[in-house]
C-alpha positions, 0 to 999 in steps of 0.5 A: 515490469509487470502492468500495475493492478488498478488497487495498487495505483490508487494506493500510490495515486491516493497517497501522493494526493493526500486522499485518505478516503480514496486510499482506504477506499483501495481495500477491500472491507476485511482487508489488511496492511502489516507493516513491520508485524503492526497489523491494521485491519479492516478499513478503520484500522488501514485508515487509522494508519493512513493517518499516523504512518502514510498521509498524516506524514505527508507521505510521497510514493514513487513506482520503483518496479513491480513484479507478479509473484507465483501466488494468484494475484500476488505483487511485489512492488519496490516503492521509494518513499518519501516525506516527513516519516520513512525515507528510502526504498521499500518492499510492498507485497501486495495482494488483489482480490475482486478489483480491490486490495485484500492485503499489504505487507510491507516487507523488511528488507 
């Protein structure tokens, strides 16, 4: 298993704390979350989600594995959620960029 990047576990640390500033603090200003084709962008957008879709509904993530992708910078990471919205395992591709989160797609499986 890949080492995780620091932006990913403040993204799963933030959110097990129900910290929506650090949270969207892990991305970058013009970053982006595409979950499922419904696309957030920018840190109101990411935080706008938080707050419908992560921890306004109390959600809880647990590192399943972690792999580098071909692509610079590019992670695969299998989260099990949990919580008062979605329950169950899920792909989360992840992109860094400069120390912060430039995107993340939540990948249909």
């Amino acid at each position: 298993m890949a080492l995780i990047p620091a932006p990913i576990s403040a993204f799963i640390d933030a959110t097990n704390a129900g910290d929506s500033d650090a949270f969207v603090a892990a991305f970058a200003e013009d970053g982006s979350l595409d979950d499922w084709g419904r696309v957030a962008h920018g840190r109101d957008g990411i935080r706008e989600w938080d707050r419908t879709d992560n921890i306004g509904k109390q959600s809880h993530f647990e590192l399943v594995d972690i792999a580098e992708e071909a692509a610079p910078e590019t992670y695969l990471v299998h989260l099990a959620v949990t919580g008062n919205g979605f329950n169950g395992t899920s792909p989360f591709r992840f992109t860094v960029r400069d120390g912060l989160i430039q995107s993340v797609v939540i990948v249909p499986d």
